[in-house]
Backbone as a printed PyTorch tensor [residue, N CA C, xyz], in Angstrom:
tensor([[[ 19.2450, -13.0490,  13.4270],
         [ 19.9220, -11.7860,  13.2400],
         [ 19.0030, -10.6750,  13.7600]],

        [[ 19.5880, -10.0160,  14.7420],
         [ 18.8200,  -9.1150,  15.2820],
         [ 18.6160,  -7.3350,  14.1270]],

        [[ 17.7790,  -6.6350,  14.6680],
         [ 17.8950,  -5.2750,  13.8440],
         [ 19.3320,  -4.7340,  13.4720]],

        [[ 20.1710,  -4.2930,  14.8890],
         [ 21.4090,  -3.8010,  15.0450],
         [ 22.3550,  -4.2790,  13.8990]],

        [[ 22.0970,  -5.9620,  14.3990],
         [ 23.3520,  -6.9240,  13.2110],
         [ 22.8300,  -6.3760,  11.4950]],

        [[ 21.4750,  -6.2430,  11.0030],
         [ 21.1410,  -6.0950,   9.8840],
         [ 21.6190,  -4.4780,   9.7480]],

        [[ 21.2000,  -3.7640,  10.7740],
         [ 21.7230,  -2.3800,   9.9920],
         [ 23.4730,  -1.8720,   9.7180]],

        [[ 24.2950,  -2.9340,  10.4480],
         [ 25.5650,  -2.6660,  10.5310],
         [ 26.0810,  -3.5130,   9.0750]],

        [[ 25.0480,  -4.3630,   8.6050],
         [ 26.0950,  -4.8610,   7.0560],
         [ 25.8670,  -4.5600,   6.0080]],

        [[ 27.1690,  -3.8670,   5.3090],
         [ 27.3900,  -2.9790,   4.3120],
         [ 26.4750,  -2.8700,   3.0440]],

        [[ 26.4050,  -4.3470,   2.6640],
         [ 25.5010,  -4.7140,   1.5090],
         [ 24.1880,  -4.2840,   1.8420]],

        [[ 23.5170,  -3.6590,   0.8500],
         [ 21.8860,  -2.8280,   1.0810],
         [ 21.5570,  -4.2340,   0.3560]],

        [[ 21.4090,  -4.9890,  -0.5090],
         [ 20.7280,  -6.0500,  -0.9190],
         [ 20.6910,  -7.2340,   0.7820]],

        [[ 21.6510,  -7.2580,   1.2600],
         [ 21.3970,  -8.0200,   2.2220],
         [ 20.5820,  -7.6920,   3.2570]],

        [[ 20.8120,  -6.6290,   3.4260],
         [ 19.7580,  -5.8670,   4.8680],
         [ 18.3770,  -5.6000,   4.1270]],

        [[ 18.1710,  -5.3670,   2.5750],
         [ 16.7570,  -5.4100,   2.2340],
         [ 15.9520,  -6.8780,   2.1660]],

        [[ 17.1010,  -7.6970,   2.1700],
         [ 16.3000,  -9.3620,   2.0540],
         [ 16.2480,  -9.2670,   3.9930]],

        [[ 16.9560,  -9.0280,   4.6190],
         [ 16.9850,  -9.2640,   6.0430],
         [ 15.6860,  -8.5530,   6.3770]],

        [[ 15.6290,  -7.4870,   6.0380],
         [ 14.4030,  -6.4660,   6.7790],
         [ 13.0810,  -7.1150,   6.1930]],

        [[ 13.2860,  -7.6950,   5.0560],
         [ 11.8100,  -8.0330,   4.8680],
         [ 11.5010,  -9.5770,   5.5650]],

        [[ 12.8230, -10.3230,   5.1400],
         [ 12.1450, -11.2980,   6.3850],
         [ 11.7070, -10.5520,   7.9680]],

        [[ 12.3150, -10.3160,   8.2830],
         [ 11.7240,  -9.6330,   9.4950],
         [ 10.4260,  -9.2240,   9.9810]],

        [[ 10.1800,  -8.2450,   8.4750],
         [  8.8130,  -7.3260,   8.6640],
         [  7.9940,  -8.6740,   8.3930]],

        [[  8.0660,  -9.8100,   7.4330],
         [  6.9420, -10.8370,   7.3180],
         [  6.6740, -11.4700,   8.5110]],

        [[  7.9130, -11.5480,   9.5050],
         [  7.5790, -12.3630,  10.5380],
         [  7.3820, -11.6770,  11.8750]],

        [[  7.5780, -10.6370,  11.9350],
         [  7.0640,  -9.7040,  13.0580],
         [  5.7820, -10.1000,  13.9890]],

        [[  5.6160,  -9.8540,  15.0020],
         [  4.5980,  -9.9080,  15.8700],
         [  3.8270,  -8.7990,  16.2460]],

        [[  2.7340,  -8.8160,  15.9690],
         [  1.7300,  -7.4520,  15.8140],
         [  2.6270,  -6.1000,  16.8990]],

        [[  2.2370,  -6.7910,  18.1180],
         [  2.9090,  -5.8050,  19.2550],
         [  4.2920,  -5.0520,  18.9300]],

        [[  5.3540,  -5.5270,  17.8310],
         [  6.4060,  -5.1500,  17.8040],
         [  6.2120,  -4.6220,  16.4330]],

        [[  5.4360,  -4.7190,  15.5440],
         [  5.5190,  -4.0170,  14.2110],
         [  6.1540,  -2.2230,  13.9830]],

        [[  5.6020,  -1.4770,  15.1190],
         [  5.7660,  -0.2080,  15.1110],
         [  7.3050,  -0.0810,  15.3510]],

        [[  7.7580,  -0.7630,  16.0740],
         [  9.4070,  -0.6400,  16.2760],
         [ 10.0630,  -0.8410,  15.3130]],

        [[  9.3320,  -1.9940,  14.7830],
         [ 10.3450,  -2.7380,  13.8570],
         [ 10.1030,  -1.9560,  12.4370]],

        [[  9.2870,  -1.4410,  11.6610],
         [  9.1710,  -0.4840,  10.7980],
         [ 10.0690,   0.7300,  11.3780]],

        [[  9.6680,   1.3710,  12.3940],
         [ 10.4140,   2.7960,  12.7850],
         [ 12.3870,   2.4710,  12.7590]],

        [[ 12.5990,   1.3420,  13.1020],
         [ 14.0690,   0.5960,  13.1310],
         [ 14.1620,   0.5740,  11.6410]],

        [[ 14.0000,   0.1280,  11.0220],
         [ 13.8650,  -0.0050,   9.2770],
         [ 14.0570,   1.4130,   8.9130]],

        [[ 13.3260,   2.2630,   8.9610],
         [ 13.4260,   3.5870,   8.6750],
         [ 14.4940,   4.2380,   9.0600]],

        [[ 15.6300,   3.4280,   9.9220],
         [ 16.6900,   4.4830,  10.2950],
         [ 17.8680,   3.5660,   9.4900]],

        [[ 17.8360,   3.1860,   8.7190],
         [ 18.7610,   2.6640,   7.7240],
         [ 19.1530,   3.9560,   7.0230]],

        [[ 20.8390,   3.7550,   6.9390],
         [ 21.3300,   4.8280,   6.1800],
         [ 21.1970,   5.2220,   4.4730]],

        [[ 20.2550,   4.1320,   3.8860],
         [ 20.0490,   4.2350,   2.5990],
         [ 18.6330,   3.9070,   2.8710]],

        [[ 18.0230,   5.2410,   2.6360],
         [ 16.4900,   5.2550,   2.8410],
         [ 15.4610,   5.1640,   1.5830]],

        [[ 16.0770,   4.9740,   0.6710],
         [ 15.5370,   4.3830,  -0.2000],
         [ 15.5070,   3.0110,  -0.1480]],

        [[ 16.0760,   2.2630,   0.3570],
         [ 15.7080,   1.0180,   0.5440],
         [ 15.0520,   0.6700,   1.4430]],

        [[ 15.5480,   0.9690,   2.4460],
         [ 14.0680,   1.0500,   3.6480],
         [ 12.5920,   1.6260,   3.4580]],

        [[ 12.9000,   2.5490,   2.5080],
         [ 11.5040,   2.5810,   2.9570],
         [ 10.7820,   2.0250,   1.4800]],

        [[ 11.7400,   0.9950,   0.4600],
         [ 11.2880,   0.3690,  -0.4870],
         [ 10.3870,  -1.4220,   0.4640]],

        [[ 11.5010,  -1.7390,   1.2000],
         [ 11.2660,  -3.0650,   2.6490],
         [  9.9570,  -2.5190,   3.2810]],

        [[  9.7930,  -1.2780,   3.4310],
         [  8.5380,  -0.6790,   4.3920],
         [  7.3390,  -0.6430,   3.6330]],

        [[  7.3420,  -0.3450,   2.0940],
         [  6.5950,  -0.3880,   1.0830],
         [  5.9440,  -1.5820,   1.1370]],

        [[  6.9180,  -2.6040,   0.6650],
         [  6.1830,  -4.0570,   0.9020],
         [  5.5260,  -4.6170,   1.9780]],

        [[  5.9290,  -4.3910,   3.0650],
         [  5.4520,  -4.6910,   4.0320],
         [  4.2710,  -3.9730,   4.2080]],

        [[  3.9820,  -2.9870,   4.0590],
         [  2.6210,  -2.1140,   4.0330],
         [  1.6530,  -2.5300,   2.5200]],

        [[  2.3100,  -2.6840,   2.1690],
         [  1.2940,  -3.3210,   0.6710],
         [  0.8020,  -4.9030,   1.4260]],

        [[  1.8670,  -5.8030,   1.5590],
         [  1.4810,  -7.1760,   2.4990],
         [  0.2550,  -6.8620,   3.1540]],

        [[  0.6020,  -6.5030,   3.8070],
         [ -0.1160,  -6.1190,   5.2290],
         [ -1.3760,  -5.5890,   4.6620]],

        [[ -1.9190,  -4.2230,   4.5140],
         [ -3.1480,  -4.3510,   3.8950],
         [ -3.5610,  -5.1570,   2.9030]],

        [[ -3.1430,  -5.5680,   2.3730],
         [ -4.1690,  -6.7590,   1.5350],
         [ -4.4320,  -7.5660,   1.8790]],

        [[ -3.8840,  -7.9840,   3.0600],
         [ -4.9760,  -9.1780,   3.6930],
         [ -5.7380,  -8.5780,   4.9030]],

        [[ -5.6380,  -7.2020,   5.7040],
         [ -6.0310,  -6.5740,   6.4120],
         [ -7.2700,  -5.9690,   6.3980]],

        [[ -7.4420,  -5.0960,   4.7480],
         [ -8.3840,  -4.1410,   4.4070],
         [-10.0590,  -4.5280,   4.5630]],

        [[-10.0400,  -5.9130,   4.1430],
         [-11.5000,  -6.1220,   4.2940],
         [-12.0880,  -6.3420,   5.7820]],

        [[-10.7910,  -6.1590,   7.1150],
         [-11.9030,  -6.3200,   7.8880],
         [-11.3800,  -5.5350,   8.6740]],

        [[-12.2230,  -5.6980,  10.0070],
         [-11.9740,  -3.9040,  11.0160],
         [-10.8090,  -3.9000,  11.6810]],

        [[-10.1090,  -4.4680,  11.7300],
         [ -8.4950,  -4.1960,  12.1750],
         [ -7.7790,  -3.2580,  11.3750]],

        [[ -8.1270,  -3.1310,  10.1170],
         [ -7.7320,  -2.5550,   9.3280],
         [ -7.4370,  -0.8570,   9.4450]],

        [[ -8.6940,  -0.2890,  10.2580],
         [ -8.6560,   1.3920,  10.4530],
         [ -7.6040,   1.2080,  11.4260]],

        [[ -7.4060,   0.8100,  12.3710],
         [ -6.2060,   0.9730,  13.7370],
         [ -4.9170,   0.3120,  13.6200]],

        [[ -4.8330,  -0.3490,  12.7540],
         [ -3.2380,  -0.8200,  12.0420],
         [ -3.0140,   0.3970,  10.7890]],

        [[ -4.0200,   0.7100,  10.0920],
         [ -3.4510,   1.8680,   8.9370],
         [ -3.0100,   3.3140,   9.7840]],

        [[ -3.9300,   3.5660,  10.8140],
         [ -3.9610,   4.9830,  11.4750],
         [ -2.4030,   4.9360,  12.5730]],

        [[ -1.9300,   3.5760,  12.8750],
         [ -0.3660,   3.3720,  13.5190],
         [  0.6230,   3.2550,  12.6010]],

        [[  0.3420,   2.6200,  11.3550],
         [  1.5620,   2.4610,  10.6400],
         [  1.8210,   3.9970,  10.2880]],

        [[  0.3230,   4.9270,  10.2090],
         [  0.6430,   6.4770,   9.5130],
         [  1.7690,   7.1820,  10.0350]],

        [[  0.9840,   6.9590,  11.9430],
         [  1.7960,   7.2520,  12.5130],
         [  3.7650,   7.1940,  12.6630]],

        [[  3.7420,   5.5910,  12.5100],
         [  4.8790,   4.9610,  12.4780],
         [  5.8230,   5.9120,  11.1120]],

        [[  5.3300,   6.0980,  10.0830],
         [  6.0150,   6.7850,   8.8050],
         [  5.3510,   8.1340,   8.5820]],

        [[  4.8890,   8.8650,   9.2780],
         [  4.2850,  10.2420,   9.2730],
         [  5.5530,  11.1830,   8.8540]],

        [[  6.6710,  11.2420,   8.7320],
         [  7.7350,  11.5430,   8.1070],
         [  8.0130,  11.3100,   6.6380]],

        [[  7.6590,  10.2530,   6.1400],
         [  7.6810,   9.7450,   4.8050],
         [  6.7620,  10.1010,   4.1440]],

        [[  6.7890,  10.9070,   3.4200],
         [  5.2830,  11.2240,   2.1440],
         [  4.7890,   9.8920,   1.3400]],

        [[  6.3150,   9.0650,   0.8700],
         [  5.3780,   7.9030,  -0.3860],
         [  4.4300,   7.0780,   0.4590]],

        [[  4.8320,   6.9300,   1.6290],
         [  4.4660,   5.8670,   2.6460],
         [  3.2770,   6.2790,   2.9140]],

        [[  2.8400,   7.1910,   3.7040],
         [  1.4140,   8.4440,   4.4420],
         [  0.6800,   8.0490,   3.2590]],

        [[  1.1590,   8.2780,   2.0510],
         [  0.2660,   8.3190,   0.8830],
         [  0.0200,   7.2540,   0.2150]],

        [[  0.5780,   6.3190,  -0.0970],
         [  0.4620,   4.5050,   0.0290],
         [ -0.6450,   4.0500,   0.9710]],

        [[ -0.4280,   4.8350,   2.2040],
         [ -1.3630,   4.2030,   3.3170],
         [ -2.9850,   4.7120,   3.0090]],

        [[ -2.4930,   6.3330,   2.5330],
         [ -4.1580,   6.6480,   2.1760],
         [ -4.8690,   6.3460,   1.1410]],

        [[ -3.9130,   5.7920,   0.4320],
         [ -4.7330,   5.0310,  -1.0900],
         [ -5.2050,   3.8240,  -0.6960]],

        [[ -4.5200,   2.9640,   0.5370],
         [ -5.1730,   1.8610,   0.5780],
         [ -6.7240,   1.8760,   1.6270]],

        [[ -6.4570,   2.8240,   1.8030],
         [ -7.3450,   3.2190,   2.9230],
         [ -8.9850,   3.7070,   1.6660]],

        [[ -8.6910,   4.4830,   0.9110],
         [ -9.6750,   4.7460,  -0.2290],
         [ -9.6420,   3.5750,  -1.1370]],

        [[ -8.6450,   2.2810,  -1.4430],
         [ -9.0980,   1.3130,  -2.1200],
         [-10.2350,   0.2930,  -1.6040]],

        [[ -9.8390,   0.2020,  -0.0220],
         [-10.8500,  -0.1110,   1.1790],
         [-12.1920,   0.6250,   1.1240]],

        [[-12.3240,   1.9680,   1.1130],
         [-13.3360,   2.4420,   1.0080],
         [-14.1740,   2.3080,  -0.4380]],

        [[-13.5400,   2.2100,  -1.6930],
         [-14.4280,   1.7850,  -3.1620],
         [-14.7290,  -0.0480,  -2.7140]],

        [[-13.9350,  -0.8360,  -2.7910],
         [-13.9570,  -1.9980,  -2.7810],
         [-15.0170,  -2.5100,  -1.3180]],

        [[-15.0510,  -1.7590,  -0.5890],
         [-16.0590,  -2.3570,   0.8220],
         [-17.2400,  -1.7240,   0.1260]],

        [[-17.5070,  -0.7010,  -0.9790],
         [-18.4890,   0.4690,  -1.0480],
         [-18.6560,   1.3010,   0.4580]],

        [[-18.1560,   1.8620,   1.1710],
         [-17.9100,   2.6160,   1.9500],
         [-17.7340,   4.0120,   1.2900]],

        [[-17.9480,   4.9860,   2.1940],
         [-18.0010,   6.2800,   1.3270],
         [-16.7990,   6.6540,   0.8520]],

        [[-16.7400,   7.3460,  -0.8920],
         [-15.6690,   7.3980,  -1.1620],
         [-15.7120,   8.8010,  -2.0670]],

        [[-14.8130,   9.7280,  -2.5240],
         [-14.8940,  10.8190,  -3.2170],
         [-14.1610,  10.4870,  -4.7700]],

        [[-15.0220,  10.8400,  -6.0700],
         [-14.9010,  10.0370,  -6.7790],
         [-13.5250,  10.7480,  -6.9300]],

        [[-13.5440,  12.0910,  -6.7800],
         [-12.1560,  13.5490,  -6.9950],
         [-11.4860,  12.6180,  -6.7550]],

        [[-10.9920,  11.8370,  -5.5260],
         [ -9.9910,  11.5640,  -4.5380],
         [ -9.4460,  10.3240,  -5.7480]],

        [[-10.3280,   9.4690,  -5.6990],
         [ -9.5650,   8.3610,  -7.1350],
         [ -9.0600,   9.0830,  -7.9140]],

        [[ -9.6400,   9.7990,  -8.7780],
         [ -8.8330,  10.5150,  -9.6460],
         [ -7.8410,  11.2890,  -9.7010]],

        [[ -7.4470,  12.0860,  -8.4480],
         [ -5.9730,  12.2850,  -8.1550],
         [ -5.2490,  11.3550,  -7.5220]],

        [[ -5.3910,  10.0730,  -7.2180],
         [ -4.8080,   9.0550,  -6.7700],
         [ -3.3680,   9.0090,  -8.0670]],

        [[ -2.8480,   8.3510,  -7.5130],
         [ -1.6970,   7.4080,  -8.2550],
         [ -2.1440,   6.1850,  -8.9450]],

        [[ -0.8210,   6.3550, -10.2950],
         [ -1.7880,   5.2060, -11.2290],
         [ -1.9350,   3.8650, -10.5210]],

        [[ -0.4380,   3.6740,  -9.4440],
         [ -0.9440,   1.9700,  -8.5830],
         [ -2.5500,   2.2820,  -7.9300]],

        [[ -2.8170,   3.1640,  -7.5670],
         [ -4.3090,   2.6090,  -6.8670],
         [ -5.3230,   3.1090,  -8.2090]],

        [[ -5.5420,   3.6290,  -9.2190],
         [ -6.1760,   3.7040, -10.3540],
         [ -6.0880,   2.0930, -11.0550]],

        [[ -4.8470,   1.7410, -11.4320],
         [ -4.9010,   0.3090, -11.8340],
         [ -5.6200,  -0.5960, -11.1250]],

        [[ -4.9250,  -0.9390,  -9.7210],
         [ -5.7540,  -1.4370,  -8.7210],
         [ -7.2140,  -1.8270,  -8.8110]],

        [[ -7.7160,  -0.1040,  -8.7680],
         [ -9.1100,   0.1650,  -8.5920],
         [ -9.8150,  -0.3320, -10.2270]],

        [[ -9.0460,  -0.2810, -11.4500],
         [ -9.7100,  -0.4620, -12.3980],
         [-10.0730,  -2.0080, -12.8580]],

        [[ -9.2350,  -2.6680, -11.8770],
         [ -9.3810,  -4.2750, -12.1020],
         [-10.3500,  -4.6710, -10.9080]],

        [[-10.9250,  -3.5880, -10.0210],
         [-11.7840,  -4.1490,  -9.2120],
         [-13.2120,  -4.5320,  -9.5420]],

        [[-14.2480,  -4.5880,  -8.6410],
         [-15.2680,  -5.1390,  -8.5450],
         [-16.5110,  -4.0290,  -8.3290]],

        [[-15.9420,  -2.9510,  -8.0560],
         [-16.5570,  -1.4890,  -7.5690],
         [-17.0780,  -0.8120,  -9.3410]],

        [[-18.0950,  -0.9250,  -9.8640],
         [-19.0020,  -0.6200, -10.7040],
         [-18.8180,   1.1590, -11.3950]],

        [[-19.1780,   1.5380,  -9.9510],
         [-19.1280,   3.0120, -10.4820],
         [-17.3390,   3.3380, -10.3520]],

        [[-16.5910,   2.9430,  -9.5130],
         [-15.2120,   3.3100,  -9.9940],
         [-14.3470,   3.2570, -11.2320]],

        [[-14.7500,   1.5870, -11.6680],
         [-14.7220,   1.0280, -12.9000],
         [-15.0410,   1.8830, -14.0600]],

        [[-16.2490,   2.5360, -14.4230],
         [-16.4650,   3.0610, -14.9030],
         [-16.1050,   4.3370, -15.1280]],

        [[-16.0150,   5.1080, -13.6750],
         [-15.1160,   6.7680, -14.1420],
         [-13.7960,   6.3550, -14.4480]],

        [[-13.3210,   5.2100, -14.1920],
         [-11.4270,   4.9410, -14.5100],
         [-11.3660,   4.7500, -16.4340]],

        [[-12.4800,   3.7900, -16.3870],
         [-12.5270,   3.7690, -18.2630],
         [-13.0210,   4.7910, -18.8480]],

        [[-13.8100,   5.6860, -18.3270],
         [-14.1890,   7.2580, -18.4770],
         [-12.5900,   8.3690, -19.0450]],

        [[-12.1610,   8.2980, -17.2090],
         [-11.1980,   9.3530, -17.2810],
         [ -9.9960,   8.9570, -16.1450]],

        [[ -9.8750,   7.4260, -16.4570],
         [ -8.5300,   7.5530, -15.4080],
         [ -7.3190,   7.7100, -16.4010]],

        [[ -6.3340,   8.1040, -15.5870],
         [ -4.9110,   8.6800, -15.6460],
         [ -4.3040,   8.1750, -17.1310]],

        [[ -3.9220,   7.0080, -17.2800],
         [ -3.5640,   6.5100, -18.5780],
         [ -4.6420,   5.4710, -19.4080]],

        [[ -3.8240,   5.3090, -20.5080],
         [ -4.4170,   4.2640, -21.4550],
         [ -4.4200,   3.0860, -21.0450]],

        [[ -3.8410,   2.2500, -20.3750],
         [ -3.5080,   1.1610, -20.0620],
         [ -4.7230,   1.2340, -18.6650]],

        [[ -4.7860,   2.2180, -17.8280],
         [ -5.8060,   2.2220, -16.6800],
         [ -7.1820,   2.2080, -17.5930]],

        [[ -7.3660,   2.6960, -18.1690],
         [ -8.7190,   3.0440, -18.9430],
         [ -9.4480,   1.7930, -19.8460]],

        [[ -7.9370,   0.8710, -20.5390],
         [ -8.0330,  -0.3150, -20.9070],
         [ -8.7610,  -1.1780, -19.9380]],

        [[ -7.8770,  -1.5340, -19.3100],
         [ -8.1100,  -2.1530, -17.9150],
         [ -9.3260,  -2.1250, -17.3840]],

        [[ -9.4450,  -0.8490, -17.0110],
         [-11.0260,  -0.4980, -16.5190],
         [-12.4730,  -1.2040, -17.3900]],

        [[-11.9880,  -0.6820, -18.8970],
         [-13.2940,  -1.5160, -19.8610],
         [-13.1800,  -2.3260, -20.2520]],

        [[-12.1520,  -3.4390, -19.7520],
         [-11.9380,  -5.2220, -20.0690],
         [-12.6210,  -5.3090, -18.6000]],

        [[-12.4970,  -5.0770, -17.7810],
         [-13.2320,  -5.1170, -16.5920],
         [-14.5540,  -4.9120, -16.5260]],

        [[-14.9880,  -3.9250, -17.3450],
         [-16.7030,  -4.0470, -17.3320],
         [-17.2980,  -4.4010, -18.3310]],

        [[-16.2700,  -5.5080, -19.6740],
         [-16.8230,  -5.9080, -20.5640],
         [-17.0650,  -7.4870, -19.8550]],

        [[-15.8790,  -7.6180, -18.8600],
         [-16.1380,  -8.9590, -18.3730],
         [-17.2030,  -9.3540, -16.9050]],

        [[-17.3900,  -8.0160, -16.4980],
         [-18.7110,  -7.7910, -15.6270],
         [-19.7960,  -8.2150, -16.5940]],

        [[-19.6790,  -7.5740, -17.6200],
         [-20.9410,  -7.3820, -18.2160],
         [-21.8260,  -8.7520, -19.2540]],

        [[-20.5590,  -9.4920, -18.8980],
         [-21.0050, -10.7260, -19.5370],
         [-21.7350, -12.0830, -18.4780]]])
């Protein structure tokens, strides 16, 4: 089933199972199309819920190595229209930067969103860990954070 055939059938549950097979099986060279095609679905909340996943996919197996800056800085491109997306991309881009220890601004975690606060509070990153059980966003992040450095600490 090509793009065209998926965006012409009525059912949004079908074209969101269609688009994500798609986006899993995509070929690097065609990713930018095939996201920007996704994005012109007439219920853009679902597209850009299919685009979500696929960008969550995608960096997590991406982030730890250097492909990672020039696939995040095209997909930006690719959804530079979309705020949740731009901003999804720059949290993973600062979860990359705590988790590699690469330079990071502690401010910037802390106005993050609770997905990359949670994230970050179940990580491996010491001093993040610690300002999240300090002063991240909720109770449940803050939990998180000091079951995390009670189990470091053992």
């Amino acid at each position: 089933m090509n793009v065209d055939d998926i965006l012409s059938n009525p059912d949004e549950h079908v074209r969101f199972a269609a688009y994500l097979d798609k986006l899993e099986h995509v070929a690097d060279p065609d990713e930018v199309d095939l996201v920007s095609r996704v994005l012109t679905d007439r219920d853009q909340t679902m597209a850009q819920s299919a685009v979500l996943r696929h960008l969550d996919r995608r960096a997590a197996n991406l982030y730890p190595g250097p492909a990672y800056d020039e696939w995040a800085q095209t997909m930006t491109q690719a959804t530079i229209d979309r705020p949740f997306l731009t901003q999804r991309l720059r949290e993973w881009s600062l979860f990359r930067a705590i988790t590699l220890k690469l330079p990071w601004q502690p401010d910037d975690l802390l106005a993050s969103s609770n997905w990359l606060q949670l994230k970050t509070a179940a990580g491996t990153n010491t001093v993040a860990v610690e300002l999240l059980a300090e002063v991240g966003r909720t109770k449940r992040i803050r939990n998180t954070a000091r079951i995390g450095l009670t189990h470091h600490d053992e």
